[in-house]
C-alpha positions as CSV (number, residue, x, y, z in Angstrom):
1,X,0.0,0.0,0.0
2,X,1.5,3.6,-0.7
3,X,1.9,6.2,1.4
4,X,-0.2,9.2,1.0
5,X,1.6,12.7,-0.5
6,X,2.6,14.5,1.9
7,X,0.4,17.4,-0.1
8,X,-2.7,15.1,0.0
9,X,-1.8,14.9,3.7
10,X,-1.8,18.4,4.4
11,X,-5.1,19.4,2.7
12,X,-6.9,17.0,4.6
13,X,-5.7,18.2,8.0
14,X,-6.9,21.1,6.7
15,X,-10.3,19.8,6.1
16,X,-10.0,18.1,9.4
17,X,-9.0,21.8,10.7
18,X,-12.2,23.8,9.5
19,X,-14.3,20.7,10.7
20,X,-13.0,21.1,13.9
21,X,-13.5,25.1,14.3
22,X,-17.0,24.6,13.3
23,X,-17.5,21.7,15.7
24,X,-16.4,24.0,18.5
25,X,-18.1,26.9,17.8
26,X,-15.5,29.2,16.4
27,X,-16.5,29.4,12.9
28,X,-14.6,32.6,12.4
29,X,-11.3,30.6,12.7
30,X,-12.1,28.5,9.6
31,X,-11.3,31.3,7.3
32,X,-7.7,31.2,8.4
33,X,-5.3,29.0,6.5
34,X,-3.4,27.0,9.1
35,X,0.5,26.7,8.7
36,X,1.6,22.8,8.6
37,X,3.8,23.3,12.1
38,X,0.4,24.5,13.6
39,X,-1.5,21.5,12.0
40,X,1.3,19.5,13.4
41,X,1.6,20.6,16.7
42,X,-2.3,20.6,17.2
43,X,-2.5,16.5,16.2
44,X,-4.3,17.7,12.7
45,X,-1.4,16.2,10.2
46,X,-1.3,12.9,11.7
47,X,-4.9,12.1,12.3
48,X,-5.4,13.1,8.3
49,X,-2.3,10.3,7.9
50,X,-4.3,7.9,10.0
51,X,-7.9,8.5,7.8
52,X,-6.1,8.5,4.6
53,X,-3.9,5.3,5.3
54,X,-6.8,3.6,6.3
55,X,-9.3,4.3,3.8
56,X,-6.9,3.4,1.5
57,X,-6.6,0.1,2.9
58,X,-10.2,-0.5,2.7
59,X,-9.7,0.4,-1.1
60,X,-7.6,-1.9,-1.6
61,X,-9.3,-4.8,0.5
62,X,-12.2,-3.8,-1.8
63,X,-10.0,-4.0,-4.7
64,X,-8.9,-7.6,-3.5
65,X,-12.9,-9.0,-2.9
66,X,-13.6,-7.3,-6.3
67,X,-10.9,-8.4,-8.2
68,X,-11.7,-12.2,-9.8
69,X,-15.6,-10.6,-10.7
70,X,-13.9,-7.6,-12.6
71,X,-10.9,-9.2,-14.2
72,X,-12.5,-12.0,-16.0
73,X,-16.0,-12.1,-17.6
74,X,-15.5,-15.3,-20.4
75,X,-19.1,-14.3,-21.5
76,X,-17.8,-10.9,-23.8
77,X,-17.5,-11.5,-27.6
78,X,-13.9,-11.3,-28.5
79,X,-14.9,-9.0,-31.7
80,X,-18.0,-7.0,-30.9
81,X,-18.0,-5.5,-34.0
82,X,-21.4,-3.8,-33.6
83,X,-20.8,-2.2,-30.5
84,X,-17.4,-0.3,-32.0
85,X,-19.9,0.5,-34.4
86,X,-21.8,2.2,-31.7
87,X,-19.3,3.3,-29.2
88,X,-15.8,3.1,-30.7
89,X,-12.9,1.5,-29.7
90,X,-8.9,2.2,-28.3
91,X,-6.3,-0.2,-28.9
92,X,-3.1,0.4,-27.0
93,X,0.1,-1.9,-27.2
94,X,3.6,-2.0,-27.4
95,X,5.5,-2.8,-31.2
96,X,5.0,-6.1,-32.3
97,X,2.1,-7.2,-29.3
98,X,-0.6,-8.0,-32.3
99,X,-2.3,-4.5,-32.7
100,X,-2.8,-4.9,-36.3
101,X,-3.9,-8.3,-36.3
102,X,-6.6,-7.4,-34.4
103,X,-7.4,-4.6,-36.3
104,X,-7.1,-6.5,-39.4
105,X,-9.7,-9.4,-38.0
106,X,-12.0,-6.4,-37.2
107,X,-12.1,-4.9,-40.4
108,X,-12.6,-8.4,-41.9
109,X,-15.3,-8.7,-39.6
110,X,-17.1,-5.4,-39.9
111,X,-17.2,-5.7,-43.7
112,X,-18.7,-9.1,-43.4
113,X,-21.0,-7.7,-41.4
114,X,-21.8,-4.8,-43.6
115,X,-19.9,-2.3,-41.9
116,X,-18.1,-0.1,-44.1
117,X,-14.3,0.9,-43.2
118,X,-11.9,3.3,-44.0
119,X,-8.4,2.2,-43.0
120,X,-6.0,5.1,-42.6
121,X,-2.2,3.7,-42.4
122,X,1.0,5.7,-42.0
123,X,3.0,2.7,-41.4
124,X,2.6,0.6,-44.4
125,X,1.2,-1.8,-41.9
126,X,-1.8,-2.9,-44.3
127,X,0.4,-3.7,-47.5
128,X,-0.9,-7.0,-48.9
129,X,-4.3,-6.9,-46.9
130,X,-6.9,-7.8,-49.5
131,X,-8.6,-4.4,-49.7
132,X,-8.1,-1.4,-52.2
133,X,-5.5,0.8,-51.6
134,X,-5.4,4.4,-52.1
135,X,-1.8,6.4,-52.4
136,X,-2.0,9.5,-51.1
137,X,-0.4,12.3,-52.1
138,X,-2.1,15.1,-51.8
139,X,-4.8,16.8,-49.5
140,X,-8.5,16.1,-50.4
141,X,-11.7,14.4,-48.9
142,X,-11.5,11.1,-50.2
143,X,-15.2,9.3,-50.1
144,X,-14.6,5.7,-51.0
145,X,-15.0,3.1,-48.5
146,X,-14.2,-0.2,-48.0
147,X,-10.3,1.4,-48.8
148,X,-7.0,1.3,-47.2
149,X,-5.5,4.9,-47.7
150,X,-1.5,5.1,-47.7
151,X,-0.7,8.5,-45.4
152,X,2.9,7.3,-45.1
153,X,3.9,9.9,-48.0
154,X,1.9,12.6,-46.1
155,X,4.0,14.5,-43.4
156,X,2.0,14.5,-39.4
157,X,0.7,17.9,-40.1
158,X,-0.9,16.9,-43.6
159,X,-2.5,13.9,-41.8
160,X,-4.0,15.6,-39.8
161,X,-5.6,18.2,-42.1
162,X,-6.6,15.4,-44.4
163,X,-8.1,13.3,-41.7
164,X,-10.0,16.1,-40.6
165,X,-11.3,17.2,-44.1
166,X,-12.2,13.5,-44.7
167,X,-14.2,13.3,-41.2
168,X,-15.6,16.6,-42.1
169,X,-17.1,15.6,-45.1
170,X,-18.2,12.4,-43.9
171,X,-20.1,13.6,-40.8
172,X,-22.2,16.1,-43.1
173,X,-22.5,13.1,-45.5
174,X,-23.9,10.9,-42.3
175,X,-26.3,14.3,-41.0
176,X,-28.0,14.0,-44.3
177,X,-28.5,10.2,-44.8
178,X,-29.5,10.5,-41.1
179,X,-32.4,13.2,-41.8
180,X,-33.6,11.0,-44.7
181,X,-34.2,8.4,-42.8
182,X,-30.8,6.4,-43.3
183,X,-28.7,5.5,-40.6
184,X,-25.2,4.5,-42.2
185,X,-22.7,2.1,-40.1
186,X,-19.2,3.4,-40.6
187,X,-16.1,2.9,-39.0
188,X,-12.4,4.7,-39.2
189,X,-9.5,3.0,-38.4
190,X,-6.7,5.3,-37.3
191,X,-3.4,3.1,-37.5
192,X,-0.5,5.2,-35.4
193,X,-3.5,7.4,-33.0
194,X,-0.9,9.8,-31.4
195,X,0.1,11.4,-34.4
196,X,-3.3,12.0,-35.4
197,X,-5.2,12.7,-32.0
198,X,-2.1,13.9,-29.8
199,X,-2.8,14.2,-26.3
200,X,-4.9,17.5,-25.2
201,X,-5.9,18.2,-29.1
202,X,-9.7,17.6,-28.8
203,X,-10.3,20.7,-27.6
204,X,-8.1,22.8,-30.0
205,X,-9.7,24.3,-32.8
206,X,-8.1,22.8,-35.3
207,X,-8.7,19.6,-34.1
208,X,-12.7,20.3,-34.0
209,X,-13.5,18.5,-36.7
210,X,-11.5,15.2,-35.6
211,X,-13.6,15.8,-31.8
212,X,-16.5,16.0,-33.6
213,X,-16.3,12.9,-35.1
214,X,-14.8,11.0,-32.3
215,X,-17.8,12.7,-29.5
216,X,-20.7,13.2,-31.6
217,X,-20.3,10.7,-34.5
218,X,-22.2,7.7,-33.4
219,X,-25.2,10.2,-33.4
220,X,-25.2,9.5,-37.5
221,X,-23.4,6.0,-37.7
222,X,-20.0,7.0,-37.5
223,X,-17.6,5.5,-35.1
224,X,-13.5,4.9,-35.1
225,X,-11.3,2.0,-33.7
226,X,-7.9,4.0,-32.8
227,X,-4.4,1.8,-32.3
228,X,-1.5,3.4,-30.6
229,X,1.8,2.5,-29.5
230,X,2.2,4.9,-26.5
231,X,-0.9,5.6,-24.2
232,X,0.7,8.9,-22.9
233,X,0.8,10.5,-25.9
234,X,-3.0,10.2,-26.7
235,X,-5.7,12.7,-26.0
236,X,-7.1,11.1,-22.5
237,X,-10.6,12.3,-23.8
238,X,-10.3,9.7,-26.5
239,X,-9.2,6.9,-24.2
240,X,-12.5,7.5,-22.3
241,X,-15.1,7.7,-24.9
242,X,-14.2,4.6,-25.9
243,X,-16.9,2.3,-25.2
244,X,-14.7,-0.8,-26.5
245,X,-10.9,-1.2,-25.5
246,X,-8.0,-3.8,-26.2
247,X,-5.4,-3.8,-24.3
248,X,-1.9,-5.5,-25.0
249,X,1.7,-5.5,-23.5
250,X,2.5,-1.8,-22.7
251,X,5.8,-0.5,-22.7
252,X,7.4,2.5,-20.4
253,X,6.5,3.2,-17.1
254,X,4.4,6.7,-18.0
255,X,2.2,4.4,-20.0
256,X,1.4,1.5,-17.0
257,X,1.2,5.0,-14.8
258,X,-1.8,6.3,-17.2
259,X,-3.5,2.7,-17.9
260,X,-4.4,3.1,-14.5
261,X,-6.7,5.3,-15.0
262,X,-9.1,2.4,-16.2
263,X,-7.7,-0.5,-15.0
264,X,-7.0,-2.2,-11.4
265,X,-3.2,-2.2,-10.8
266,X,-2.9,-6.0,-10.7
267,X,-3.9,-6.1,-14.2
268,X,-1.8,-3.5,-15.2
269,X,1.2,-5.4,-13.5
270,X,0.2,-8.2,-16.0
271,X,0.3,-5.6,-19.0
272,X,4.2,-5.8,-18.4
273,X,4.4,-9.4,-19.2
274,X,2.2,-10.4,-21.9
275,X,3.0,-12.8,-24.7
276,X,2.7,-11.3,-28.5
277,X,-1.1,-11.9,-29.7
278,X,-2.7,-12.0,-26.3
279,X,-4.5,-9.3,-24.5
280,X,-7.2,-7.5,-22.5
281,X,-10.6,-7.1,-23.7
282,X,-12.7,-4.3,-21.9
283,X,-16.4,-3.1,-22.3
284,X,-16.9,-1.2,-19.2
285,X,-15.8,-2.9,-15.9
286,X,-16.0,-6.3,-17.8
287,X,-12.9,-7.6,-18.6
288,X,-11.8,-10.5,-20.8
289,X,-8.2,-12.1,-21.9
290,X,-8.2,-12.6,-24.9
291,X,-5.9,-14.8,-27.2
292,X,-6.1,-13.5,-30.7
293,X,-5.9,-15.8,-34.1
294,X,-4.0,-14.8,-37.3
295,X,-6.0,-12.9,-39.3
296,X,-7.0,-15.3,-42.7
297,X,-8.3,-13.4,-45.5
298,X,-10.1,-16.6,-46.4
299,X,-13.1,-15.0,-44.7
300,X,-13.3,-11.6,-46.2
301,X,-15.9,-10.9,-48.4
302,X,-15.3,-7.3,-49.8
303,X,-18.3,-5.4,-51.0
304,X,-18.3,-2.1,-52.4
């Protein structure tokens, strides 16, 4: 168990302090600010150590009870293509863990299922995958789907601004269909998600057409699976939109830090050691391992 800051500490003898003026009747001496000798010296600083230390163990007895209902649940689908297709999904892993092998069973499975795609790859990761391919090499809204498009020629900040034209035009595309009574099921898949969605960019303005997409898509059939090598480096927002999330073996301690943000710390302890193709399923506090197959393009039926 860790040892509270000494900062968290202090503010909660100081909380401890203004409950205590009030309790004896000198409310006046709440609006002071207490120095921490004086919340030393009257006991304050280590009854907040006491509280603190102690409801953390009861966290982490909690944490302990909880722990075999939350980690495991063999019931989840291992490809719930349909709920991307409602909620999105974030897929974070180290190089080589199986990141686009899963993405590529996806897409095979969204397009059977009559999900259209567009892949968006600035890592030649796709070459060879049995879907058309689109070079790009220069800035415009492309509308085809059921398309892998080549950004590796296009430098960060062009991939960006083509992204965003593409989402852009595709949201309006979906507001319209929408309004006629057409609800399209389209899905983005954003190979390399730090270059694209850096972390703290949703709320930039030029990035407004990107956090439309990602926040208000799924309002008109739009959703996005996003694959990233470093979890730090991606906008947190986009991380916890996410309705569907795959998690493999993570590298560098600032990304185990952030993963536990949504994960209990005994599975992020796990993160460090996984073998290449397995990982972490996780659709809200359900969690599933997961040991992934080779993609085989004998099942992909491409339609137009």
């Amino acid at each position: 168990m860790t040892t509270p800051r000494k900062s968290e500490i202090e503010k909660h003898a100081t909380e401890l302090y203004v409950q205590e003026c009030y309790r004896s009747g000198h409310p006046e001496l709440a609006e002071t600010n207490p120095t921490r000798q004086e919340l030393s010296q009257d006991g304050f600083l280590q009854a907040a150590q006491s509280e603190l230390m102690r409801d953390r163990a009861k966290t982490q007895i909690e944490e302990w009870k909880n722990y075999n209902e939350t980690e495991y649940c063999e019931s989840l689908e291992d490809f719930p293509v349909e709920a991307i297709a409602r909620e999105g999904s974030f897929v974070v892993g180290g190089r080589g863990c199986g990141k686009t092998n899963l993405l590529k069973i996806l897409v095979q499975r969204m397009i059977n299922r009559k999900i259209r795609v567009k892949v968006l790859d600035s890592c030649l990761a796709w070459k060879g995958y049995p879907l058309p391919t689109v070079r790009v090499k220069k800035l415009e809204a492309f509308q085809k789907w059921n398309t892998i498009y080549d950004l590796s020629r296009l430098s960060v900040l062009e991939a960006r601004e083509l992204v965003s034209k593409m989402m852009a035009r595709d949201v309006q595309e979906a507001i319209a269909l929408t309004d006629a009574g057409v609800k399209p099921k389209c899905v983005y898949v954003l190979e390399e998600a730090q270059n694209l969605i850096p972390s703290n960019s949703l709320r930039a303005k030029r990035f407004m057409e990107i956090s439309r997409f990602v926040t208000q898509g799924r309002n008109f059939g739009l959703s996005y699976v996003c694959s990233t090598q470093r979890l730090s480096s991606v906008d947190i927002n986009l991380i916890e939109i996410s309705g569907v999330r795959y998690w493999f073996k993570l590298e560098g301690h600032r990304s185990l830090v952030k993963a536990r943000y949504w994960l209990d710390k005994y599975t992020v302890w796990r993160l460090r050691d996984l073998p290449v193709g397995s990982g972490y399923l996780q659709i809200g506090s359900n969690i599933k391992l997961l040991e992934l197959p080779l993609w085989s393009q004998k099942e992909l039926k491409v339609t137009a």
